[in-house]
N, C-alpha and C positions, 0 to 999 in steps of 0.2 A: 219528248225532248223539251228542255227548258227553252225558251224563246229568250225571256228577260228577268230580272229582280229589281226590283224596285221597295222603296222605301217613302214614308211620307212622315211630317211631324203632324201631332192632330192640333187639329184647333174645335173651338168652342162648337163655331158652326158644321162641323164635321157630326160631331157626337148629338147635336141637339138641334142636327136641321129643322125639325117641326113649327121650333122656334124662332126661328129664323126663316121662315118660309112664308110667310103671311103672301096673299094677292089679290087683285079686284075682287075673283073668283071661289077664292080660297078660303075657310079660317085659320087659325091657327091649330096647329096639331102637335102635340108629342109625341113622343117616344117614334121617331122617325130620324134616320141617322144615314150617311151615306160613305164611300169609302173613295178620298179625291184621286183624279187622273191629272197628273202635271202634260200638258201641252206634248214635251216632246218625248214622252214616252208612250201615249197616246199614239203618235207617227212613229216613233223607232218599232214598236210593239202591232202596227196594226189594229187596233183597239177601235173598230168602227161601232158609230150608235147602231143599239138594235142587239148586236150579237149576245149571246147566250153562253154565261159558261157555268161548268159544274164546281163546289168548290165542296168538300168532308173538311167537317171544324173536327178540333180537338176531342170530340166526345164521342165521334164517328156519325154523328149527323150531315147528312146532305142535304143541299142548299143551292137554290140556284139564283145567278146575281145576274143581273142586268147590266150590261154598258150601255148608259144614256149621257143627254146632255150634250152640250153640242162647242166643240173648241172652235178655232178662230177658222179652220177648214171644216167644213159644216159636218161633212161626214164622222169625225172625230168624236168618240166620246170623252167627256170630261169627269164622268165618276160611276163607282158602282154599286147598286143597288139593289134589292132583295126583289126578284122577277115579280111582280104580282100582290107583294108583300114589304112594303117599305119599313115594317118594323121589327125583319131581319137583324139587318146592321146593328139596330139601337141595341139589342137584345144582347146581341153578340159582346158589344163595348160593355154593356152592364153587366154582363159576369164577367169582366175585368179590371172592373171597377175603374173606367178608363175615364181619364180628366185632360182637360189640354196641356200638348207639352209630350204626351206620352206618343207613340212611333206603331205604326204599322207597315211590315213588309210585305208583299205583296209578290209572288211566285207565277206568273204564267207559261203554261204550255203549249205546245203546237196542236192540242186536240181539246181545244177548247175549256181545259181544266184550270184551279186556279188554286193557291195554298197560300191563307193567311196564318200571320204570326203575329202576336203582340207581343210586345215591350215597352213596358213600365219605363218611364225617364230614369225613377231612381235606378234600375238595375245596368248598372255603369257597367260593369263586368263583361255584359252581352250588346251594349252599345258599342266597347273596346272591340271584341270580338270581330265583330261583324264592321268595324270602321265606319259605324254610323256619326255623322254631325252636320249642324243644320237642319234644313226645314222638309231639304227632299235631296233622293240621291237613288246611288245602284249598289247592289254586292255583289261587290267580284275581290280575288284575292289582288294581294298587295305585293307582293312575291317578286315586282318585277321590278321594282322600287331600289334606287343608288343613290348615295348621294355623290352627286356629277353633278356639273352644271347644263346644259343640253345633251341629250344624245336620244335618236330614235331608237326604235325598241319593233315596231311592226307595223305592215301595213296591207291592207284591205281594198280590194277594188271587185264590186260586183256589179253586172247589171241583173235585175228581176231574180232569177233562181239561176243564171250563171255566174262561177267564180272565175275572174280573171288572175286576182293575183292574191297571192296569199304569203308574206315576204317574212320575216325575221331578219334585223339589220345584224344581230350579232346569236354566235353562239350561245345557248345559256351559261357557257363560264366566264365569259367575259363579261363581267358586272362591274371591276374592279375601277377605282375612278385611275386615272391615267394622269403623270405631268406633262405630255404631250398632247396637242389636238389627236382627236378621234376622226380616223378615215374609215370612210367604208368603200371598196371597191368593187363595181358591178360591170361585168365581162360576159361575152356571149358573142353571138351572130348576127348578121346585119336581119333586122327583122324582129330579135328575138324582145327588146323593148325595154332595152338601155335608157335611154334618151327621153322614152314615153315616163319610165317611171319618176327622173326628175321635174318632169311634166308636171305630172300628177301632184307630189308634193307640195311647187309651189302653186297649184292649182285649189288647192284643200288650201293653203294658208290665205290667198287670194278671198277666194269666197269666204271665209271667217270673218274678215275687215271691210267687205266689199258687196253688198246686195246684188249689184247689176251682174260681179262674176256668180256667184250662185247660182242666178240663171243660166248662165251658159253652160254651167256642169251638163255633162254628157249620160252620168252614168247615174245608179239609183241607188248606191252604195258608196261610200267613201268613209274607209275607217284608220286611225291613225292614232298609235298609242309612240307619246315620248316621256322622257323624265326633265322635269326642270327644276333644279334646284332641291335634288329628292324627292320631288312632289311629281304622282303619274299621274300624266293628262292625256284623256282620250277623246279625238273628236269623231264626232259621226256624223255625214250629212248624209242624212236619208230622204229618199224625194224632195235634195233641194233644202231642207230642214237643216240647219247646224243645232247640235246637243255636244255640248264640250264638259266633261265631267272632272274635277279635283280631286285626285285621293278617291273618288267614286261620290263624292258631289255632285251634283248639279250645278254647274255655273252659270249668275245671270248675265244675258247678254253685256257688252261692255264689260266686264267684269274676267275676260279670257285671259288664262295663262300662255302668252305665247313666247318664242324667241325672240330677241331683241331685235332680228334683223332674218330675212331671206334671202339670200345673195343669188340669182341665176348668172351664171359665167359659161362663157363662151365664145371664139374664137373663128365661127362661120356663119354665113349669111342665114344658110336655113337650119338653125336650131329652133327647138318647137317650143323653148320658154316664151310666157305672155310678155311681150312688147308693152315698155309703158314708159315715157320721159320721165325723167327723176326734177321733181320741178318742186317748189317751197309750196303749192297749192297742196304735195301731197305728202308731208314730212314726216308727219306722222304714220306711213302707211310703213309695214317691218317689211316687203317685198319691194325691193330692188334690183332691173335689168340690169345687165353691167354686159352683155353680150355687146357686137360693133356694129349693132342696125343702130339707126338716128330715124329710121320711120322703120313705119310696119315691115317693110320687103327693101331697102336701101340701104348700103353705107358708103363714106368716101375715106381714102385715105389720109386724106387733111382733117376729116373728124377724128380718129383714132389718134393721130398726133395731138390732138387736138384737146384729147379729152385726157390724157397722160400727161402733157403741161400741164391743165387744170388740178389736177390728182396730185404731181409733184408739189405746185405752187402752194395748194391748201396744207400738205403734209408737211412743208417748208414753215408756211406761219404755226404750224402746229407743234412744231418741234421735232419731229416726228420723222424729217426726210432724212438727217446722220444715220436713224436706224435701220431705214427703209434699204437706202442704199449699199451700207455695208452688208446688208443680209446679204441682197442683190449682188454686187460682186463675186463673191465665193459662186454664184452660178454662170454670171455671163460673161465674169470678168473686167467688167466697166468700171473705168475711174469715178470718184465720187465728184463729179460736178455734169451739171445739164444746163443748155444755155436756148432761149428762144430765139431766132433771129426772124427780122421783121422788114417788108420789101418795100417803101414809096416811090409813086414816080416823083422827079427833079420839082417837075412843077406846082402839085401838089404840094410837095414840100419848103418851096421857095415864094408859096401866095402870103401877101403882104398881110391883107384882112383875114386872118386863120380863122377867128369865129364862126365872122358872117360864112365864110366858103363852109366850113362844118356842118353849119345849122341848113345850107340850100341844100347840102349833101343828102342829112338825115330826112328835111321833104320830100325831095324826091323818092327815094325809098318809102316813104307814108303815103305820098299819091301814087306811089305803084303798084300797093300791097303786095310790096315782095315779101316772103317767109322774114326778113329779118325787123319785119314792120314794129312788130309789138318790142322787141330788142329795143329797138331806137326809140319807142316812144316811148319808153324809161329813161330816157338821158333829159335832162333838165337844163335850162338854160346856164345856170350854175357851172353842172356837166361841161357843156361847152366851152364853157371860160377856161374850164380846168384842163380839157384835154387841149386848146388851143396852147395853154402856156406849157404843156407837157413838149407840143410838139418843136416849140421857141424855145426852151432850154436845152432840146438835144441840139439845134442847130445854131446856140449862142456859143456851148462850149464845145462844138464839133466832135460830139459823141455816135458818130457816126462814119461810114465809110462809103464813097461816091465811085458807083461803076456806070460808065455812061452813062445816060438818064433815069438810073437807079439808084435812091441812098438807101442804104442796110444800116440799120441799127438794130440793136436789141439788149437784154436783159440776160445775167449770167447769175445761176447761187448752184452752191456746192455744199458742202458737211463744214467748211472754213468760215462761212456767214456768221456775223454775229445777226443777234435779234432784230435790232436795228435796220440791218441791211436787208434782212428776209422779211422783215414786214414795210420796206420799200420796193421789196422784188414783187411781193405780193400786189402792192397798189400798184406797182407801176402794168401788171399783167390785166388788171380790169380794164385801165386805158388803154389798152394795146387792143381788149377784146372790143371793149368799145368803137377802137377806130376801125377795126376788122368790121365792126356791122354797118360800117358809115362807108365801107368800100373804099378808104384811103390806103389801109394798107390791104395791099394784094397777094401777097404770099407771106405765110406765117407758119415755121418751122422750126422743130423739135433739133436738136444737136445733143449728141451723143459723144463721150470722148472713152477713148478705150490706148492704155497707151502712152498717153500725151498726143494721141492724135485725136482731131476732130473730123465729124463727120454726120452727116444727115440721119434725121431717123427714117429717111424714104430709101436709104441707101443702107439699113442695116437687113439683116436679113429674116427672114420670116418667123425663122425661129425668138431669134430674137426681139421682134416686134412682138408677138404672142406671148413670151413670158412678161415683157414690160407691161404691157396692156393689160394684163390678165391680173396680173401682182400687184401692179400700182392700185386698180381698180377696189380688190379686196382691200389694201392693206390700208384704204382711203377711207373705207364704209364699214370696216367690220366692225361691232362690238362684239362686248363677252354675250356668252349664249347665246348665237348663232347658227344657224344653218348655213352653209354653201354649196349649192348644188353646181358641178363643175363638169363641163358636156365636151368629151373627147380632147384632153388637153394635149396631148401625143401628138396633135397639127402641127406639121414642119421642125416637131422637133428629134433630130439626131440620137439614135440611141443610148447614145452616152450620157444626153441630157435627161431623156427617159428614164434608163436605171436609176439616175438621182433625183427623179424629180420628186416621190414621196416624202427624200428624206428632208430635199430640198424646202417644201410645202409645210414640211413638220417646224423645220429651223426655221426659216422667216415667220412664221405666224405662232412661235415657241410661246410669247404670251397670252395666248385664245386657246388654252386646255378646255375650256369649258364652252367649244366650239365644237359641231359636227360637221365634217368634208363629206360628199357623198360626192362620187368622181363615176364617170360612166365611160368604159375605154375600150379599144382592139388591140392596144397593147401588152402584150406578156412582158415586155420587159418592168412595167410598172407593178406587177403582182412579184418581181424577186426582190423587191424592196420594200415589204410590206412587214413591219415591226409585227409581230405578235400580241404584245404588249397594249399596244393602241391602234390596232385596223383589223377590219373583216374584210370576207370577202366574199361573193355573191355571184355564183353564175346565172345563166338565162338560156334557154336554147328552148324552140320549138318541138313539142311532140311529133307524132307520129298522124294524131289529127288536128294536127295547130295548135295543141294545147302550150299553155307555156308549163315549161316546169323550169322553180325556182330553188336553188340547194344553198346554203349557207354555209361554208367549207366549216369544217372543225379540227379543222389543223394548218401548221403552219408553210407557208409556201416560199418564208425567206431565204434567200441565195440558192434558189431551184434554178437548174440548167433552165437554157429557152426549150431545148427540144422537149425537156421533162414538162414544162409549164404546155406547152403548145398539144403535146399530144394529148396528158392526164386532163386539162383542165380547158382549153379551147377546142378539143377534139379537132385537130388538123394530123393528119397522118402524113409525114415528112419521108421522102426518101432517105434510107440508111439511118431513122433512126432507131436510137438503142431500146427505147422504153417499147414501141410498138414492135421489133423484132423478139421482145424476150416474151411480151405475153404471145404472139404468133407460134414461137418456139416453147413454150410452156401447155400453151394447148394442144400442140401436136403429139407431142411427149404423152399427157394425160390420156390422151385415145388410143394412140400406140399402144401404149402399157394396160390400156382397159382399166385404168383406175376407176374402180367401180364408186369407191367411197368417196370420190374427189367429185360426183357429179355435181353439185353446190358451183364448185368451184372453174367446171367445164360450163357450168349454165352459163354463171357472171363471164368469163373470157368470154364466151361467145356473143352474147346479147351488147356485151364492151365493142366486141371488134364488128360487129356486124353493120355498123354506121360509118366504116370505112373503107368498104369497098367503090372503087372508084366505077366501074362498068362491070358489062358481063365477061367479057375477056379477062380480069382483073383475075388473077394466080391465087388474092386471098378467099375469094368466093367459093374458091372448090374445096380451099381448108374450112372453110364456113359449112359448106356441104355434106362435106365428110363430119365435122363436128355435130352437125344436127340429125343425122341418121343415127349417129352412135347415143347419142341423146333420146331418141325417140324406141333404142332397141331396150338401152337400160328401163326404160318409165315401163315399156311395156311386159318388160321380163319379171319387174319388181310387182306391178298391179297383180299379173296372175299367180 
């Protein structure tokens, strides 16, 4: 069995190491040549110094090369050599009259064996062929290659010699590029590893931009092929090792094709995406949390108001929030305007010296090292001046409303704002955040109107928190050729809003075709809204010894009944449904009747219904009974 292929360009010192080989100890020597090992094929391949492999050249000669030399992990070998006979190689290149520039592929097998090829530079034809370019790379076919702007294509999780996961995000018919984003839908059973495989994901994208995640990688395998921009990139970290290949390139470090962006999204405390603050220290990183933890294991409800202000306010300076929101309507029905409202006590509000009181404010916080220490000591004395005359001009032209020893003011922008006024909405929301860390304003709230009514966003309801939060969040961060990995969106919401939420997801983000959705759910109703066109779908269930098995539907599941969807494809067996009474009734039938030829088809019924018997009492068990003895008469009537 082939292990790997690999490719290398030669160079001078390849062909005429002798020469190049000069040492204290040494002279020079000729006609001594050697055949280089790049670094991570080296570790993909196993390729340790010392090892022994057989290699029959083209004339039917046998040869045996040595893996020596030692990579950056010492056990590694770095090239291969002629066991005993270093003037192998050289020999070899000279009847090929080989110069630099000119390519060697390179074949290894799992028993030790090894199959070179050469190729001449000039011979274009078989460099085409075989999609060689550059200096080193691998062959594998190209087959899987679209021009799309991101979309995955498969993925790989092993440890040592076990396979965990072995996925295909789409049928092989769907290749076609789509004017709609690309969903994939993955369904299954609690356990069967929904949730892990978005994990996973951003876990491989993590560790590509990140040293410190690499270490924490768990497993010994991680493999992940996607298309970006017609070009397939496949990464592999193996022991920890990233080797990311272009078109079957090699690509050097820095040099990675990734997605513009990794979006984790999520809607509960314990989802298993990596926790990370999205902070200017780390802008350049394409993996972004958007889940509503604010630490490792925390969140509060003032943060998620909180951080959907922030999302509208930027999407308002950006032009962005007219479209945002009218998406938004057609699902929740909200008027297009959002207003902040912002709580002072009287006194605070009515101190004569506003600076100086500002500036003791923000010491205090600095000698207390409370969490909003470092906040504050980014305000500048400047800062202070400015937020002082912010808080003087709402109380010169009484832009404010006084309930007992409370004044409420705030800040209102809609789809009606000219520029002008949203890039005052926007400054004025820094000073707002500002005084929020200075502990002057004390409550600070999101307002929702639906209606012509107003009303809190603490008082909206769950559903509707979660699609705000979750929407705003995306529609703030995405770019084109992106990922979204999106964990159980189906939280609190109503199934009405479930059957539309794909189509939903499709319309508001209508301009990111060249985005992948990858959505992890226990919802059926969300698989009868799944376009053909632009979504897959993925189930997940537990063997029989734990094993996962992974199926990639290949057909279409749009406008299927729930009971169709829940029985065929979540395997829950519902009382009085249609679809489990007719295979029940189709198997009985088949035994009755002794349908000998139908055995095929009395297998699958049986081995189908046999995972849904609910006890031993259970009525279907004895139809199971009966169908396996009839089973067992035919096998044995037919063997003799």
């Amino acid at each position: 069995m082939i292990i790997g292929v690999y490719y290398i360009q030669l160079k001078d010192a390849h062909i005429n190491w002798g020469k190049h080989r000069k040492t204290n100890t040494r002279k020079l020597r000729d006609e001594e040549a050697y055949i280089a090992i790049p670094a991570e094929y080296a570790y993909a391949y196993n390729l340790k110094k010392g090892d022994i492999y057989l290699c029959v050249l083209e004339n039917g000669k046998s040869i045996e090369l040595k893996a020596s030399g030692s990579q950056s992990r010492k056990e590694y070998a770095k090239q291969f050599e002629g066991n005993g006979n270093l003037k192998i190689i050289y020999d070899w290149y000279k009847s090929k009259n080989a110069v630099e520039g000119d390519y060697v592929v390179v074949t290894i097998y799992d028993n030790k064996t090894i199959d070179l090829e050469f190729i001449s530079a000039t011979d274009h034809m078989q460099l085409l062929n075989l999609n060689i370019f550059g200096k080193k790379g691998k062959i594998s076919k190209l087959d899987e290659r679209v021009d799309v702007g991101f979309r995955l294509i498969s993925l790989k999780l092993k440890n040592r010699e076990s396979e965990y996961y072995n996925i295909r995000f789409f049928p092989d018919d769907l290749k076609s590029k789509s004017e709609r984003p690309i969903t994939t839908l993955i369904i299954g059973a609690n356990g069967a590893g929904k949730s892990f495989i978005l994990m996973i994901l951003s876990d491989i994208f993590n560790a590509v931009q990140n040293a410190n995640s690499v270490s924490q990688l768990k497993y010994t395998y991680y493999g992940l092929k996607y298309i970006l921009n017609g070009d397939l990139i496949e990464i592999e970290i193996i022991n920890r090792a990233v080797i990311i290949h272009k078109n079957d390139v090699l690509l050097d470090k820095g040099n990675y094709a990734l997605p513009k962006k990794v979006l984790a999204v999520a809607f509960m405390l314990n989802d298993k995406f990596h926790f990370k603050q999205n902070t200017a220290l780390n802008e350049n990183n394409i993996y972004e949390y958007l889940g509503v933890r604010v630490t490792s294991n925390a969140s509060w409800t003032s943060s998620i108001g909180n951080k959907i202000a922030e999302c509208l306010v930027n999407l308002a300076s950006n032009e962005r929030l007219q479209d945002f929101i009218e998406r938004l309507s057609k699902y929740l029905e909200l008027d297009s305007k959002i207003s902040i409202g912002c709580e002072i006590s009287e006194g605070d509000f009515r101190c004569d010296d506003l600076k100086t009181f500002l500036i003791k404010c923000g010491q205090k916080i600095t000698d207390q090292e409370e969490f909003r220490r470092d906040a504050v000591k980014r305000i500048s004395e400047e800062d202070y001046e400015i937020l002082a005359e912010y808080v003087s001009e709402i109380r010169k032209n009484n832009l404010y409303i006084q309930e007992g020893n409370k004044i409420q003011f705030g800040i209102v922008f809609s789809t009606d704002n000219t520029r002008d006024e949203i890039l005052k909405v926007k400054n004025d929301y820094k000073l707002i955040r500002d005084l929020c860390n200075l502990k002057i304003i004390k409550n600070l709230s999101l307002y929702l109107y639906k209606k012509g009514e107003k009303y809190s966003f603490d008082d909206a309801s769950s559903g509707e928190k979660h699609i705000l939060y979750s929407f705003a969040n995306i529609f703030n961060t995405i770019e084109k050729n992106s990922l979204v990995l999106i964990d159980e969106p189906e939280i609190s919401l109503h199934p009405n809003w479930q059957i539309k939420y794909i189509s939903f997801l499709k319309d508001v983000f209508k301009d990111y075709s060249s985005c992948h959705f990858v959505i992890a759910t226990h919802s059926h109703y969300l698989v009868s809204d799944l376009d053909p066109e632009s979504s897959s779908l993925i189930t997940m269930e537990n063997g029989q010894n734990n094993e996962k098995i992974v199926n990639t539907i290949n057909y279409s599941t749009y406008a299927w009944s729930a009971e169709n969807i829940l029985y065929n494809l979540f395997g829950v067996r519902m009382t009085r449904n249609y679809y489990f009474d007719s295979d029940v009734r189709q198997l009985l039938y088949l035994i009755s009747h002794q349908k000998k030829e139908e055995l095929f088809n009395i297998k699958k019924l049986y081995c189908k219904l046999r995972k849904y018997v609910l006890d031993e009492n259970d009525p279907l068990k004895y139809v199971l009974d009966e169908a396996k003895e009839y089973i067992n008469n035919v096998e044995c009537s037919e063997s003799s």
